[in-house]
C-alpha positions as CSV (number, residue, x, y, z in Angstrom):
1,X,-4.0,-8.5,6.4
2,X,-5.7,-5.1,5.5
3,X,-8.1,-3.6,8.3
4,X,-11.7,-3.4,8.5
5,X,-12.7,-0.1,9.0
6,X,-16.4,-0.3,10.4
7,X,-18.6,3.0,10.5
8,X,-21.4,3.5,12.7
9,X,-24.4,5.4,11.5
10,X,-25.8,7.5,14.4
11,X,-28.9,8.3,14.5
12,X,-29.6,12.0,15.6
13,X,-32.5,14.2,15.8
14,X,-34.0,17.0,17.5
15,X,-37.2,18.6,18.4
16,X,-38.1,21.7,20.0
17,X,-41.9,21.8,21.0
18,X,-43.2,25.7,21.4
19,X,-46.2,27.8,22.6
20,X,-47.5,29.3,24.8
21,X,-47.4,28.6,28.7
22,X,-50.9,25.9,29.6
23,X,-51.1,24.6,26.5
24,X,-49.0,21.2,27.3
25,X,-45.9,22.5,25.9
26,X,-43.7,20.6,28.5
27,X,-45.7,17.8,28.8
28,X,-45.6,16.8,25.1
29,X,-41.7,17.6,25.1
30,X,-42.0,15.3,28.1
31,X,-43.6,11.9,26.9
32,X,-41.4,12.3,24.0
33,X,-38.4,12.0,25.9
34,X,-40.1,9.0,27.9
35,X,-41.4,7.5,25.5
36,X,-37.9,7.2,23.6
37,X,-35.7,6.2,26.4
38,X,-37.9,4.0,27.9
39,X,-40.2,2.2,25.4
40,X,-38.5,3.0,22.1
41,X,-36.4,0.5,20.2
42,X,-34.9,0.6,16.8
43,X,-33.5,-2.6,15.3
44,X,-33.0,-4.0,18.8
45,X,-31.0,-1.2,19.7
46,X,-32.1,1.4,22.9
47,X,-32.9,4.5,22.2
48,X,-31.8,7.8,24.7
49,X,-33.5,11.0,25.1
50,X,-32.5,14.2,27.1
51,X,-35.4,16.9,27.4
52,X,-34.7,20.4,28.1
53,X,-37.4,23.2,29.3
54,X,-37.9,26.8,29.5
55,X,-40.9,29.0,30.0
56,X,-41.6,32.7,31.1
57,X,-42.4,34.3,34.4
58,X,-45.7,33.0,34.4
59,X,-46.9,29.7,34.0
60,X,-49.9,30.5,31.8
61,X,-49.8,33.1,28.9
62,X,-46.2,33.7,28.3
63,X,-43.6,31.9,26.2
64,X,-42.8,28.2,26.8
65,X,-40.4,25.4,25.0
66,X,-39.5,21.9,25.5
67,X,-36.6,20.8,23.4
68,X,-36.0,17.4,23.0
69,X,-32.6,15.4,21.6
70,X,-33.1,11.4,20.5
71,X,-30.3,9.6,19.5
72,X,-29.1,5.8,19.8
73,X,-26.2,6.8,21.5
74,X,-25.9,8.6,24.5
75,X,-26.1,12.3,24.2
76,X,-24.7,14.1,27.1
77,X,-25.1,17.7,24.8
78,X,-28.7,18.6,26.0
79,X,-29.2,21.8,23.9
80,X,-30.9,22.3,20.7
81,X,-30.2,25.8,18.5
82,X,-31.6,24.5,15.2
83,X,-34.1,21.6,15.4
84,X,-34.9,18.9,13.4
85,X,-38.7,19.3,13.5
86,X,-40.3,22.8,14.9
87,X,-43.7,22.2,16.8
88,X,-45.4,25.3,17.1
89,X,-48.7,26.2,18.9
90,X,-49.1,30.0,19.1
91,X,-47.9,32.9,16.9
92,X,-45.6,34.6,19.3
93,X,-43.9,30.9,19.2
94,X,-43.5,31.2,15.9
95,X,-42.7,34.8,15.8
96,X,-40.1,33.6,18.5
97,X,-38.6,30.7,17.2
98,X,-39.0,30.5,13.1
99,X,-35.7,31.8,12.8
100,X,-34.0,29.6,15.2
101,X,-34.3,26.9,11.5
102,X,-32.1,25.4,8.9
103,X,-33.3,24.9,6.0
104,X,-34.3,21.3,6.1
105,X,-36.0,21.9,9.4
106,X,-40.1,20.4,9.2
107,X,-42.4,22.8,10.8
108,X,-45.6,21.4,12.3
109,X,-48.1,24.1,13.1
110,X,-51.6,24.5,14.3
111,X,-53.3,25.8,12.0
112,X,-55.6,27.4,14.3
113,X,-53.1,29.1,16.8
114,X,-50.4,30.1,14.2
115,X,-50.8,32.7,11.0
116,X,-47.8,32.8,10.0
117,X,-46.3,30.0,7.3
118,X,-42.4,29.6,7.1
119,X,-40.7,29.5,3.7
120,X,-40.1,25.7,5.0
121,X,-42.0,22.3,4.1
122,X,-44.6,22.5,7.0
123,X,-47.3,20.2,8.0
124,X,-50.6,22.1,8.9
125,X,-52.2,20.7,11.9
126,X,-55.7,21.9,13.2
127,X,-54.9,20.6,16.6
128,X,-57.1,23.2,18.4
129,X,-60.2,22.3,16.2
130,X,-60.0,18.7,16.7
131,X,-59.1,18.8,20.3
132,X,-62.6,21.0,20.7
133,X,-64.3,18.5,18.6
134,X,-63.0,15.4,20.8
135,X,-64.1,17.6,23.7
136,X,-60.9,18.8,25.4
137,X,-58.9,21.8,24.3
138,X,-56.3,20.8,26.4
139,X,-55.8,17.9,24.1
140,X,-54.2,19.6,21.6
141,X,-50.7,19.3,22.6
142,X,-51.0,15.4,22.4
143,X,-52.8,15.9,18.6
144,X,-49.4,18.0,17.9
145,X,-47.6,15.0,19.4
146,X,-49.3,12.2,17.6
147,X,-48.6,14.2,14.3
148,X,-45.1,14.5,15.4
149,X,-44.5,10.7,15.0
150,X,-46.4,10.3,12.0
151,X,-44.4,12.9,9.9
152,X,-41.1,12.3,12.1
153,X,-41.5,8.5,12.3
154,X,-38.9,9.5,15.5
155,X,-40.6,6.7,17.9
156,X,-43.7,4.7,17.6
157,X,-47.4,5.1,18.6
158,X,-47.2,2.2,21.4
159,X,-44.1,3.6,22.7
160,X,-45.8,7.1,22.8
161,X,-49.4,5.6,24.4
162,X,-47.1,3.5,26.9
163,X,-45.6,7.3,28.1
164,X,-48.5,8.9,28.2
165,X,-50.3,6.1,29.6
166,X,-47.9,6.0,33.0
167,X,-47.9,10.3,33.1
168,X,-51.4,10.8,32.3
169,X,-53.5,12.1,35.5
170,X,-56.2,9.6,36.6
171,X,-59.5,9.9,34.2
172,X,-57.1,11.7,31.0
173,X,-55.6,8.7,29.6
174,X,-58.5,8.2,27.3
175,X,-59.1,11.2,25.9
176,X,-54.5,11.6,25.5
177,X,-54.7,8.2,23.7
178,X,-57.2,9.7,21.3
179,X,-55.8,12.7,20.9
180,X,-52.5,10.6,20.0
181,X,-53.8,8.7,17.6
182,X,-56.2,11.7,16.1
183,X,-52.8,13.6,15.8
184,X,-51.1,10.9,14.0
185,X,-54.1,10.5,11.2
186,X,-53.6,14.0,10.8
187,X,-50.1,14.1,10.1
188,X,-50.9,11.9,6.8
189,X,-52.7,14.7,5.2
190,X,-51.8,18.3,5.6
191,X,-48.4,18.9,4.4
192,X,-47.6,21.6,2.6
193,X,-44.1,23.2,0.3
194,X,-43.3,26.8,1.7
């Protein structure tokens, strides 16, 4: 009797979430990861996440990145050289970390923190202009996120609001929940061919 041979498909992405230090950088890196491993499910299946972090000598105003690997397997490999999807917030991110690409790699910028546009299929995300406009500027790192799972389709929105919703600080949940969903409209509409 011949053998079955059965091959699994794995599912493996990465994301590396980059900006500058008090714009949310780790915290959106953050409820990704949560929101994967704890509320995510794909065709029954759990999902696992393992978050990484880096930032520079100060906490504010210098260099910071959250990279973030999602796979339904276990991943015990934590590091990320060439992500999946790029998040970028600032232009000395992207002056940083455009390189660090292949060239299927999906850039997600905002539009109003970064000049520069890769020679990559981006999105174009006006995170800091919407944030204003929803009355937080802090909020901009959960309109990157929402955007994120629109164009990625990585996790879903309830699995994102249920992270957010158990890591928000009493009073933000809200305005993070809006943000998230603002983020996620936007991702429909602003991609571009580099």
């Amino acid at each position: 009797m011949p053998k079955t041979i059965i091959r699994m498909v794995r599912m493996k992405s990465s994301v590396r979430f980059a900006g500058m230090g008090g714009q949310g950088i780790i915290y959106a890196g953050m409820a990704l990861a949560r929101a994967t491993s704890l509320f995510e499910r794909k065709e029954g299946k759990e999902m696992f996440a393992i978050q990484t972090q880096s930032y520079g000598p100060a906490a504010r105003g210098e260099s910071s990145k959250c990279d973030v690997v999602i796979s339904d397997q276990p991943t015990f490999y934590p590091f990320v050289e060439k992500p999946d999807f790029l998040v970028l917030m600032s232009q000395p991110a992207y002056e940083k970390f455009i390189e660090d690409v292949n060239p299927g790699t999906i850039v997600i910028l905002d539009s109003e923190g970064v000049e520069g546009r890769p020679n990559l299929t981006y999105y174009d995300i006006p995170a800091l202009k919407r944030a204003e406009e929803l009355g937080s500027r802090a909020a901009a790192n959960m309109i990157m996120l929402g955007a994120l799972i629109q164009i990625s389709g990585l996790i879903s929105m309830e699995a994102a609001i249920k992270a957010v919703a158990e890591m928000s600080p009493i009073g933000a949940l809200e305005g993070n929940e809006r943000a998230l969903r603002e983020g996620y409209r936007q991702g429909k509409t602003f991609q571009t061919e580099g």
